[in-house]
N, C-alpha and C positions, 0 to 999 in steps of 0.2 A: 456791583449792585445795580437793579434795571433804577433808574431815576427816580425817585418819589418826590411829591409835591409836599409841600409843608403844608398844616390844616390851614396854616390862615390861608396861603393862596388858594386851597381850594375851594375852603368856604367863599373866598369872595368872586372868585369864577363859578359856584353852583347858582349865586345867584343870580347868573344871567341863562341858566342852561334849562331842560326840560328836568332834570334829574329830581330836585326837589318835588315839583308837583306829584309826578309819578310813583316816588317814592311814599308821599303823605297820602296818596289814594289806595295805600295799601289798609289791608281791614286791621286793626289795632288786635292786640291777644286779650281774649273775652275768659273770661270768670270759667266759661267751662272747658276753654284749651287748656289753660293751668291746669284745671283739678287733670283735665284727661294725659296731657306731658305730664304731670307727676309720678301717675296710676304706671306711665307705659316704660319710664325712662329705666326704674331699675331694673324691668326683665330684657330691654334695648340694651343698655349696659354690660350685662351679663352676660346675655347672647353674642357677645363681641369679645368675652374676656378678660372682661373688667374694666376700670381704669385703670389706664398706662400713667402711674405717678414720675416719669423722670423730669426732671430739671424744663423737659420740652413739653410738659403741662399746660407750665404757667404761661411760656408763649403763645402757645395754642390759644389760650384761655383770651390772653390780651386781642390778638387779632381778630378772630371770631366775633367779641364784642363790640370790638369798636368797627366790624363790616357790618352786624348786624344791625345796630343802631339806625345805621342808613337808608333802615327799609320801611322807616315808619311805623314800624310792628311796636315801637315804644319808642318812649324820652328817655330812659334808663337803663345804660349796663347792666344793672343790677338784674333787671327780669329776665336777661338771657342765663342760659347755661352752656354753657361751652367747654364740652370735652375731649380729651387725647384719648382713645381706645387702644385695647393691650389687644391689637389684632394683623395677623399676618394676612389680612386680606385690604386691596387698594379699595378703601370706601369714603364716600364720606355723603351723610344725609342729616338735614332737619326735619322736625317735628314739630305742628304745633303747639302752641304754650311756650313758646322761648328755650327751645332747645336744641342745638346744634353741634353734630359731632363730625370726628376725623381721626380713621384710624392713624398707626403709627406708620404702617405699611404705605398707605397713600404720602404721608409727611414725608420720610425718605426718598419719594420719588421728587421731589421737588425742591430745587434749585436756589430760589429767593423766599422771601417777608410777601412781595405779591400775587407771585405764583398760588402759595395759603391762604389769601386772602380776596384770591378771583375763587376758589372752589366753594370757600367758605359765602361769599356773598350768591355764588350761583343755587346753591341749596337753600338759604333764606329766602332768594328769589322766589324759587317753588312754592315754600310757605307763604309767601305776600302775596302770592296770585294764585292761592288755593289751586293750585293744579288737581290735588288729590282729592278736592271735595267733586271735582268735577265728574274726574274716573269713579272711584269708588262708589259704589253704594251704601255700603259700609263703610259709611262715613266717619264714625268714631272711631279711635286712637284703639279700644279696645276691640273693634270687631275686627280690624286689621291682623292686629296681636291675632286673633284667634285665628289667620291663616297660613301662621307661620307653620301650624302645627295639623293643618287640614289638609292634607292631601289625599286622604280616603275617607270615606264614609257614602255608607250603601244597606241594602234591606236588612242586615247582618244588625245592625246599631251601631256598626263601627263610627265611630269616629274621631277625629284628631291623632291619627294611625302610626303617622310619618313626617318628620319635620324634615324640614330643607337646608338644613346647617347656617351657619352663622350667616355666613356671607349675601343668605339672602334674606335674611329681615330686614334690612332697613330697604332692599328691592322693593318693598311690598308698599312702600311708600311711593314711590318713585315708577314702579311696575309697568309699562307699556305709554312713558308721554309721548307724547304727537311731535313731532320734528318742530311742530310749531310752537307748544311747549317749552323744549329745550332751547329753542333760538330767544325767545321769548326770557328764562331763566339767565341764558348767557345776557340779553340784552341788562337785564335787573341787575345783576354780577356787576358787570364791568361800571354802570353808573352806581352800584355801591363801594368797588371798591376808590374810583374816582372822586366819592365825596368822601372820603372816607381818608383818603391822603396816599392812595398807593397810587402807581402805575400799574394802570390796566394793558402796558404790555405784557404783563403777566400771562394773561387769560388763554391769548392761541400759544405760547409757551409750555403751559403743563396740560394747553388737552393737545397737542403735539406730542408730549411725552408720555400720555397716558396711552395713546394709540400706537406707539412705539414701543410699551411694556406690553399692551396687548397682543399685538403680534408677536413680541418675543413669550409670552406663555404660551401660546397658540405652537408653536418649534417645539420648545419643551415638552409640549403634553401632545406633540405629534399632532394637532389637528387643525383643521382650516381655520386660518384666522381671521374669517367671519365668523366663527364661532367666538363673540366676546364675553366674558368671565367676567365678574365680580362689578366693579364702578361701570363700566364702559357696558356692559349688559343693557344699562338701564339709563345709561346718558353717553350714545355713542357719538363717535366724534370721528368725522368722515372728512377729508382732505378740505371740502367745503366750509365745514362750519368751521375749521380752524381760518381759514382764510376770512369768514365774517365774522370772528372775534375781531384777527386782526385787522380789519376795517371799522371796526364798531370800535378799538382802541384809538386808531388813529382819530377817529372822529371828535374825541371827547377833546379833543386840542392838547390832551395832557400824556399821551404815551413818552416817555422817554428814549432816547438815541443811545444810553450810553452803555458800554460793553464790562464795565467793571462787573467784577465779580460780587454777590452780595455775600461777604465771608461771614457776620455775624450770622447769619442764617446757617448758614455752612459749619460754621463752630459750634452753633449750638446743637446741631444734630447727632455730633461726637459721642461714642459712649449708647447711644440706643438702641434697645433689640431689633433684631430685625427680621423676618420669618418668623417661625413657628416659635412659641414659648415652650420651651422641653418640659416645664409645670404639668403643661395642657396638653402635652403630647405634640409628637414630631411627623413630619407627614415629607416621606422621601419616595419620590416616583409614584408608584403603586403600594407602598408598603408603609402603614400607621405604627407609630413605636412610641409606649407610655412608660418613660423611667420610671413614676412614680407607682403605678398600678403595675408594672414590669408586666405587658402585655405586649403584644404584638401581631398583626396581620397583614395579608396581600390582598390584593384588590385585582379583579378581574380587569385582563386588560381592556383598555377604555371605556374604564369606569371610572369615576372621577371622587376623591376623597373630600370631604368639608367634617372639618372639625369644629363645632359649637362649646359651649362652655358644660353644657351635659350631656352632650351625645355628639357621636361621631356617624354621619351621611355616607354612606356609598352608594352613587347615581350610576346609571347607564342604562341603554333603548329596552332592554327586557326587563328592570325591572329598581327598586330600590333596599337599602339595607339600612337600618338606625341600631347602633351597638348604645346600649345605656348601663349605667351598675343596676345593682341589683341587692347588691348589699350579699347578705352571710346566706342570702334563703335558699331553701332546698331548690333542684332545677325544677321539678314538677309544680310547687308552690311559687315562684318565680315566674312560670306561665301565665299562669290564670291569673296573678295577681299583673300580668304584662298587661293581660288582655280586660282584666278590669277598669284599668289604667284609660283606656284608649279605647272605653265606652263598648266591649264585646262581652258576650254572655257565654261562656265555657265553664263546664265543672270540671273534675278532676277526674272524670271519665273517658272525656276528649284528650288527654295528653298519654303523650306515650313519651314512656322513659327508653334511654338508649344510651350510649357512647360514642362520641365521635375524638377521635383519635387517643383513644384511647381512657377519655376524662367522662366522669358520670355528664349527662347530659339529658335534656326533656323537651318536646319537640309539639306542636298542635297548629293545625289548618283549618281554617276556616273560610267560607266563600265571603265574598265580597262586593260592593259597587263599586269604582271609581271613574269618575266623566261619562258617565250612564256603557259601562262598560265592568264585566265579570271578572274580577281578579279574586287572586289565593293572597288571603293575609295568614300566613306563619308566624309562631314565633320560639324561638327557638332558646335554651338557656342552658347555660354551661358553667360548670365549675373551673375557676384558677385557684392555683394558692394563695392569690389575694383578693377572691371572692367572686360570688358570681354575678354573670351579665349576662344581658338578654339581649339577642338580635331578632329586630320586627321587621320582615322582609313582606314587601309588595310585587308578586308577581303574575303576567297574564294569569287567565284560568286553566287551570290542569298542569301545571308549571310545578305548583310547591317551591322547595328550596332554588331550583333553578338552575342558575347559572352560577348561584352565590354558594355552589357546593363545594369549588376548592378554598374560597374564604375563610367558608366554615372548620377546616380542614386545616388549614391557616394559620387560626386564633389562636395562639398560646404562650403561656409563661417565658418570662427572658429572664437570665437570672441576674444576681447583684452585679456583677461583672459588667453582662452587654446592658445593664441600664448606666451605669458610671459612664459608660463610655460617648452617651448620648449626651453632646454639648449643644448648646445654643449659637448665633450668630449676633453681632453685634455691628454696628455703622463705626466705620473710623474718618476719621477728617486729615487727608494726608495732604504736606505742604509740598509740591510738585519740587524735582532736584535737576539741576542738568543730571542729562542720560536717560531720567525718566520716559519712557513711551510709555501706549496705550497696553503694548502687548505685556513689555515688562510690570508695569504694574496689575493688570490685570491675571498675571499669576499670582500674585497673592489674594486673589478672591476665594474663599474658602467654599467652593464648587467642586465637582468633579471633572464639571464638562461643562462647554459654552460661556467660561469664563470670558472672554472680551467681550462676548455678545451683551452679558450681564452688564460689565462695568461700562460701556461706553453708553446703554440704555440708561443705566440708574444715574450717570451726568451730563445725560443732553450731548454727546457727543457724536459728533458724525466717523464714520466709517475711518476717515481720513484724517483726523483731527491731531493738529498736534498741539502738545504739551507745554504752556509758559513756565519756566522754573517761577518758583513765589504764588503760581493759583494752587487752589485746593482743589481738591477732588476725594470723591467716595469712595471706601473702600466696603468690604464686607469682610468679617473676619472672623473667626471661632473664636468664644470665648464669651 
């Protein structure tokens, strides 16, 4: 485990340091952040998947409060909320009114107790120094919300057309900070978690391995890894700012030296899903697969899938796709009632009924605005045996369907069989044996490919690393 300080030593080292002040000049949470974190947190929650209830909750739970405390935003654990998200995407964002989360996907990537508790203090940080009052204009908690779901609207009355999938709502908080910003949120992190009793060598530790899992998605999904996904999007971390963590750790007098392993951290991880929930549907390459809805489709190549808690995103340069239920309703009445939905004015005049691959099916285009630009909102609705859904595609003008024509072609039934057979993955905590290597264990990573790549990213491993019998290490495994 990296060293941590016990609270009394570092209470009585804070108060000789800058940490306190900075921390109490933060703005206290006011009567109308609560009501507004109340109002936002359940459809936040939801859009991530829910809460992740395992056993790695309540840890969560403990750490996050007791970084948060430190930021002067209150006296009282009590006023935070701090939760584990049921999401396979590496996030983690606060709110304010005392609310701060962290998916499950992000936990797994992280090593130690400090590591969780430099990400968790860097996101409070943001809230203490109102970053987001600064950027936004839409400055309320609600007008934000409203952009998750705004990516059209134009002379048509479209609007709220197309949402951007899970992984970027809590972006929308966070959305475009200024380098100076994020050095600024690291500087707040590392003196939270400092008063707070961890070590803040944590900090250039997990944004070092967030920029290591970034590039290894970037392999994965074939593309430049300057193109960063999900957390790193929105708080990148460039060979630099790791290196002025770790200067801003050392600085605090309190970084620790020592190389042990933190295994309670490592133990408790044991046992938690890891990727996609097979509930919420599975996302392998280019191709979505829902046991429960026994659905399934392809995705245009480099196009990129995001799966939300009620709709599933298909992105890429020509154009977007949002698949939602639709419940029992006919396809033609499932249009209109699409385009009712999402503020468009269609009667039942504009749909045309058809078939696509063979299944009834009902189809309407209408022009559009979006970024003072002419696009085709489609939408499209189709019958499964387990009912039907509607795809709302955005595309240039004179486009229609698009490029989303073999998707469409795509979507269909799987039966009891190939849904059974779609498992989940799960974190194991394996205790290292003589013999053990990096390559041999990382055959048991329940991958098909780029299995060492995986396992030596998900524990901080270098290329070259070798294995102590008695450490633990991560596995991934089906089941």
């Amino acid at each position: 485990m990296l060293r941590r300080l016990t609270l009394a030593t570092a209470s009585a080292a804070l108060a000789l340091s800058p940490v306190a002040a900075e921390a109490q000049a933060a703005r206290s949470i006011s009567q109308s952040d609560r009501a507004q974190g109340a109002q936002a947190n359940p459809e936040l929650v939801a859009q991530f998947g829910g809460r992740y209830d395992g056993p790695q909750a309540a840890f969560v739970e403990r750490v996050g409060k007791r970084v948060a405390l430190q930021s002067g935003l209150s006296n009282s654990q009590n006023d935070f909320t701090v939760q584990l998200l049921n999401s396979p995407v590496e996030n983690a964002f606060a709110i304010p009114g005392g609310y701060v989360y962290v998916t499950r996907q992000l936990l797994a990537l992280m090593n130690s107790e400090d590591e969780l508790a430099f990400v968790m203090g860097h996101e409070v940080g943001h809230v203490a120094a109102r970053h987001s009052a600064g950027r936004q204009k839409t400055s309320t908690i609600g007008g934000v919300l409203a952009g998750i779901v705004g990516a059209v609207a134009g002379n048509s009355g479209i609007g709220q057309l197309i949402g951007a999938g899970a992984q970027q709502a809590a972006g929308l908080y966070t959305l475009k900070y200024g380098r100076d910003q994020e050095y600024q949120a690291d500087t707040l992190g590392i003196r939270y978690v400092a008063g707070a009793g961890y070590d803040p060598a944590g900090a250039p530790l997990i944004l070092g391995a967030l920029g290591a899992e970034t590039a290894l998605e970037a392999r994965l999904a074939g593309r430049d890894a300057s193109a960063t996904p999900s957390w790193l999007s929105t708080h990148p971390s460039s060979a630099a700012r790791v290196q002025r963590a770790r200067q801003l750790a050392q600085q605090t007098g309190r970084a620790g030296t020592s190389s042990a392993q933190d295994t309670t951290f490592l133990r408790m991880l044991d046992g938690m899903a890891y990727d996609d929930d097979p509930a919420q549907g599975v996302i392998d390459g280019q191709t979505f697969r829902h046991p429960v809805m026994r659905l399934r489709f392809t995705a245009p190549t480099g196009y990129t899938i995001a799966n939300a808690a009620d709709a599933v995103t298909v992105a890429g340069q020509r154009g977007q796709a949002q698949l939602m239920a639709a419940g029992r309703a006919d396809p033609a009445q499932a249009v209109v009632q699409r385009f009712s939905g999402i503020g468009g004015r269609i009667d039942a005049s504009q749909v045309r009924e058809t078939t696509i691959s063979g299944r009834p099916a009902a189809i309407a285009t209408v022009s559009a605005a979006a970024n003072n630009q002419r696009v085709d909102a489609t939408v499209v609705a189709m019958q499964l045996p387990s009912g039907t859904y509607t795809w709302t595609i955005v595309t240039p003008q004179g486009t229609g369907i698009g490029p989303f024509d073999p998707l469409l072609a795509s979507f269909v039934p799987m039966t009891a069989a190939e849904a059974a057979q779609i498992r989940g993955k799960r974190i194991r905590i394996h205790t290292v044996r003589a013999g053990d290597t990096s390559d041999s264990l990382s055959r048991q990573m329940a991958y098909p490919s780029f299995q060492r790549d995986r396992f030596l990213t998900l524990n901080g491993l270098t290329a070259h690393a070798r294995l102590t019998p008695g450490t633990l290490v991560k596995l991934v495994v089906a089941g």
